[in-house]
Structures are given as C-alpha cells and as structure tokens.
C-alpha angles and dihedrals in degrees: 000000000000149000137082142344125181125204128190088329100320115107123211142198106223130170109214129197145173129005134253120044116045112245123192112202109192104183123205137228090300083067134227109313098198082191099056117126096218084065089057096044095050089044090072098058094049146338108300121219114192116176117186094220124238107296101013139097101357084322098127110227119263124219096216090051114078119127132023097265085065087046096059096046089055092056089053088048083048095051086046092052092051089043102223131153107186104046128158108223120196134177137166132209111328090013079048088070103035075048086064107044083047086059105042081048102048133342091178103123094025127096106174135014138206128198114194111198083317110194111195105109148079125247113164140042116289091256090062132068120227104188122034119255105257092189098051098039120090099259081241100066085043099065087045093053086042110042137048089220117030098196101056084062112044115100127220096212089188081083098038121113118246081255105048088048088055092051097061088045095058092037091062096043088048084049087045089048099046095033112031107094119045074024104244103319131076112235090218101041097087090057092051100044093085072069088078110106105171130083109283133199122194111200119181128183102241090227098048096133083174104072111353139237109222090044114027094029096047093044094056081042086059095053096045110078104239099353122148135217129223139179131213115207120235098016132109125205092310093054080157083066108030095040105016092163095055095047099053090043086062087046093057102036085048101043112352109050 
C-alpha cells in the first residue's frame, strides 16, 4: 500500500506494508526506494511505516519543516498519531540521524532503535571534517566512498523518466535544505545522546569509506548507554540497498524476532 498521510498540517507521501509490530522506516539522502527489497522483507515481521520526507521523493515541502530538529518532532507526532507505543523505529544515514534527535527528545512510544550508518554528529575537532562534502566531490568519488560496489549504483539519466529525474532533483535540494549548514551533523547531538533509554543498534556497511565504521560508528556506540555495533559484509554506507537481506535478518534478530 501506498499514498498519502498527513501530520499536524504536513502531508506526506508513505509506502505502508504488513501488519503486527509497528515499524518506522526513515529513509536517508538517497530517498525513499518503495521497491526496495529490504521494505518487503521488513513488512513480514511487522507493520512498515515509510514516510518520503518533506521535500523528498512526491512529498510537497512544508514551511514549518526545515531543518532536522523540525523533522524529528514530526515523527514523534507521527508515532503519536498513530498511537503506538512499541515502534521500531529505523533509519539510515540522514534518517539515522533524524532517528537520533527523535530519541534524545521522547522514547516513549519506542521500544528499540536502530541507527544505520546515522550521520548527525561530530566527531572531530572543528578543524577537521568528519563526513565528505557530497556537493563538492565529483558524483563519481561519491559513489566510491559510498558502495561497495560503485557500479551497481551509478545512473545513466539519458534513460531516466522525466519523474524519477525529478526525484533525484528534489532529493538533493531537500538534502541541501536539512544538512547544509552545520553540514549534516548537530553540534550538540553527541552530548544528548547518554538521554537514549531504549535498547540501540548501530549497524554499519564494512566497506562504508564514507563515514566509517571503527571511528564514526564507535564513536556514536560510546555516547548511547548499552548500544551495540555491528557491521554487514560487502555493503557501503547504504547496506539496506547493497544486503538487504542481511540487513533485515539484524533487524529482526535484534527487534523483530
């Protein structure tokens, strides 16, 4: 199923699947993928929430919603509206990170969380940059520092319909609008993390060049009280796209089983 939600004024496109346990999908910069196989997989452990954010994927931009902080209070409005009180909420990358500031704010109606390769924090000193300038970078050196496998990634947009290619644009102007500036990370997030109370798990692509493992995912392990880290062979910073199966198999050992 898909089609349209709207909370506390903001409409959103969402793809919904499965029934039981409620599952909250936040997708990152790449943008919500309703084909993905890591959403159907998911879908038969539990009931699967995927909101395109403001400004991504069809969802139209709100002019109340622009930056990150605004995002995270609109899932919890979400989860409220729903009124839920176990979710599982995921999110990868960029939705990693909105994932975060929802859970130093309220767990409330959480009860696990799971951080995919979040951004969203500061690691090192302010001379030195933690996560490589996509907008500055050739495409091409992206998709190194991001896949696995490079290849399997790169678009021919020759072949692209007039949508999709909209999509992408929009996609990368909603990215520019929540993460430019700080660029994608929250100076005080670090220090708020300790405020998680619910069960975390941290899980990283080993090949993620982008933001690594050993030194950006331990360092988000070491501020959540009790969290794990975990890493998925053969996947770079999107292991949801690259081992979906995987993926979904940690989710579920972890919160769905």
């Amino acid at each position: 199923m898909s089609g349209w939600l709207t909370v506390q004024g903001v409409q959103l496109e969402f793809v919904g699947r499965g029934q039981g346990r409620p599952i909250l999908w936040l997708h990152g910069e790449e943008g919500l993928h309703p084909e993905a196989p890591v959403l159907d997989r998911l879908a038969t452990h539990g009931h699967l929430l995927a909101p395109s954010h403001p400004g991504f994927g069809h969802s139209p931009e709100a002019p109340s919603i622009e930056a990150v902080d605004d995002l995270a209070y609109l899932y919890l409005d979400l989860l409220a509206q729903q009124g839920v009180r176990d979710a599982v909420v995921i999110g990868c990358s960029l939705g990693g990170w909105i994932a975060a500031e929802m859970a130093v704010k309220c767990t409330e109606r959480m009860a696990r969380l799971i951080l995919v390769a979040p951004l969203g924090i500061k690691v090192g000193d302010r001379e030195t940059r933690d996560i490589p300038d996509i907008f500055a970078l050739h495409p091409d050196e992206v998709l190194r520092l991001q896949y696995h496998d490079p290849a399997r990634a790169r678009l021919d947009h020759a072949v692209l319909s007039d949508d999709r290619l909209t999509v992408i644009a929009r996609n990368r102007e909603a990215t520019a609008l929540y993460a430019w500036e700080p660029y994608f990370h929250n100076p005080k997030l670090r220090g708020r993390l300790h405020r998680i109370t619910v069960p975390t798990l941290l899980l990283w692509g080993a090949d993620d060049r982008f933001v690594t493992a050993d030194y950006y995912g331990a360092a988000y392990r070491d501020a959540i009280p009790g969290a794990g880290l975990e890493t998925i062979a053969g996947a770079g910073h999107f292991p949801h796209l690259e081992q979906p199966e995987a993926l979904a198999a940690r989710v579920c050992t972890f919160a769905l089983g």
